[in-house]
C-alpha positions in Angstrom: 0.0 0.0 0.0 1.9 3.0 -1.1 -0.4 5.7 1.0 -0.9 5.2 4.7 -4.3 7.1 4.2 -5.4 5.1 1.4 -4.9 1.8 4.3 -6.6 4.3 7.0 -9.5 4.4 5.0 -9.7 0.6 4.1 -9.2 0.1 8.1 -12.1 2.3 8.8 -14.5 1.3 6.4 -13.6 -2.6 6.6 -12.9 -3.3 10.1 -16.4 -3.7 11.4 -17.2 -6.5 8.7 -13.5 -8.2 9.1 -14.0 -8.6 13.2 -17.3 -9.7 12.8 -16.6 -12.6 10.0 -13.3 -13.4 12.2 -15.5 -13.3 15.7 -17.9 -16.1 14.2 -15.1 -18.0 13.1 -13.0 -17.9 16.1 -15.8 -17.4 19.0 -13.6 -15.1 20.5 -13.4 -11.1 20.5 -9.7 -10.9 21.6 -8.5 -13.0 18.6 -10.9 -11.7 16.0 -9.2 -8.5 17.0 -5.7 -10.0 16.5 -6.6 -11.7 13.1 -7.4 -8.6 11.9 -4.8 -6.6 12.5 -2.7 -8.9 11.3 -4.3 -8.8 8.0 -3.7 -4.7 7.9 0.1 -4.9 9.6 0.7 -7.4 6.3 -0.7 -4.9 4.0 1.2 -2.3 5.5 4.6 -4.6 4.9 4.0 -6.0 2.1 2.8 -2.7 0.2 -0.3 -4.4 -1.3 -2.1 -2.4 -4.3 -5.7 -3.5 -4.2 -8.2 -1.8 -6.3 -11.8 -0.2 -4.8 -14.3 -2.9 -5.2 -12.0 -5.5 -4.8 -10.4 -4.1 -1.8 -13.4 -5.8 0.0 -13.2 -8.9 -1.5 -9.3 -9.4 -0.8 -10.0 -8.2 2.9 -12.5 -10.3 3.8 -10.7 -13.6 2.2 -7.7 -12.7 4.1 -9.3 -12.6 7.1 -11.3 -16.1 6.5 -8.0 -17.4 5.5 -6.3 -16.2 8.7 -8.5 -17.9 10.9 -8.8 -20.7 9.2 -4.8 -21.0 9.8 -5.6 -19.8 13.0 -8.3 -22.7 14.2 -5.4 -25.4 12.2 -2.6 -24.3 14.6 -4.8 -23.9 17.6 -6.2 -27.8 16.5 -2.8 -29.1 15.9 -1.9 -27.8 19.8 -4.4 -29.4 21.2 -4.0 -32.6 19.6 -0.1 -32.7 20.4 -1.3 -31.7 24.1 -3.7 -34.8 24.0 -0.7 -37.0 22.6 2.3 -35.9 24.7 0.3 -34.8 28.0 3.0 -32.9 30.6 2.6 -34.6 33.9 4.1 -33.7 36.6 5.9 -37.5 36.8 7.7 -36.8 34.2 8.8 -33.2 35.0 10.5 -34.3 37.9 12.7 -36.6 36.2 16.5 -36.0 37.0 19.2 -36.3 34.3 20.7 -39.2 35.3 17.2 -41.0 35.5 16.6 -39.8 31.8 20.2 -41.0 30.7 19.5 -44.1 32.6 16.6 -45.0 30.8 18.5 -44.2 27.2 21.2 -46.0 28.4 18.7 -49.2 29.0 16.9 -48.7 25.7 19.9 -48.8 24.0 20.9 -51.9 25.7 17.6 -53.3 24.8 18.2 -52.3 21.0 21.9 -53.9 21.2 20.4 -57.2 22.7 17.2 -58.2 21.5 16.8 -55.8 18.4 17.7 -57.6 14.9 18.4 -55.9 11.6 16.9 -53.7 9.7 15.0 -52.7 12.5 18.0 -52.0 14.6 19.5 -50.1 11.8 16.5 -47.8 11.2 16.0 -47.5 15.0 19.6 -45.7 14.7 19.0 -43.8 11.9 16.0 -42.5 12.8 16.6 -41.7 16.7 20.5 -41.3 16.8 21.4 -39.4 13.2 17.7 -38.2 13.1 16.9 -39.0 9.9 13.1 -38.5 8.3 11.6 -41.8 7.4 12.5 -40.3 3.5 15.8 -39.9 4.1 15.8 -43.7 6.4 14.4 -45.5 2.7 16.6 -43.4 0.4 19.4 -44.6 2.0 18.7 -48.6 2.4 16.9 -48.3 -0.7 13.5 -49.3 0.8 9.9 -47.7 1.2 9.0 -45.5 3.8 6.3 -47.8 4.3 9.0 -50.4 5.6 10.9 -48.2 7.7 7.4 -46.7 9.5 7.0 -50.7 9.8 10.2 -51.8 10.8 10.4 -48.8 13.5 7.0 -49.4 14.8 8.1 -53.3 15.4 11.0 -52.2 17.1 9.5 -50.1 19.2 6.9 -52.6 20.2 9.2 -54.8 21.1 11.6 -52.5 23.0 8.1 -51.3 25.5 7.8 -55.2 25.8 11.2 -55.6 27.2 10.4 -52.2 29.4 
């Protein structure tokens, strides 16, 4: 946007519909607020050129798309929170317990861990390798290393 007033006037004449749309997306004044003035501090950036009619148009898109990024993120937290819960158990946890238990997996993997899975157990926890780079490299699927690791793992919580 090459004139601040011409954005001043966008702002004023936009921000009542923007809020709204974002506030029945989100369900949440505070972060309808945020979306959209997100959506101006990026015009201001980015120098935008939008065009009178179309000025809406572009607005109100940004906004839907911003919250739409915005509920994605806030889902993805909420399902890595569900996965990876932080109890207090495993806050306290000392360093020496933690190398303990590394030091016992490992043992695990040395003793009763046979190839490939041992192999891809390495690659993917010690070099940390992506399960691409794990079947590039022993010339495999990624389908057999997610397989092979999931086997190995299985077998290493038997053993723990």
């Amino acid at each position: 946007m090459n004139d601040k007033s011409i954005l001043e006037g966008l702002f004023r004449q936009h921000y009542g519909k923007m809020t709204h749309l974002a506030r029945t997306l989100l369900h949440d004044d505070a972060e309808a607020q945020d979306v959209v003035q997100d959506v101006f501090a990026r015009l201001l950036e980015n120098e935008y050129q939008m065009m009178g009619s179309k000025a809406e148009a572009y607005l109100m898109s940004a906004v839907r798309n911003r919250c739409m990024n915005h509920i994605r993120n806030m889902q993805l937290r909420e399902r890595f929170k569900h996965l990876h819960p932080l109890d207090e158990a495993n806050e306290s946890h000392s360093i020496e317990e933690i190398t303990a238990e590394l030091e016992q997996i490992n043992a695990i993997v040395d003793a009763h861990i046979e190839e490939p899975q041992r192999t891809i157990f390495s690659l993917r926890f010690d070099e940390e390798l992506t399960f691409q780079e794990i079947a590039s490299r022993l010339d495999i699927s990624v389908g057999a290393v997610y397989k092979y690791l999931r086997q190995c793992i299985s077998r290493i919580k038997s053993f723990l």
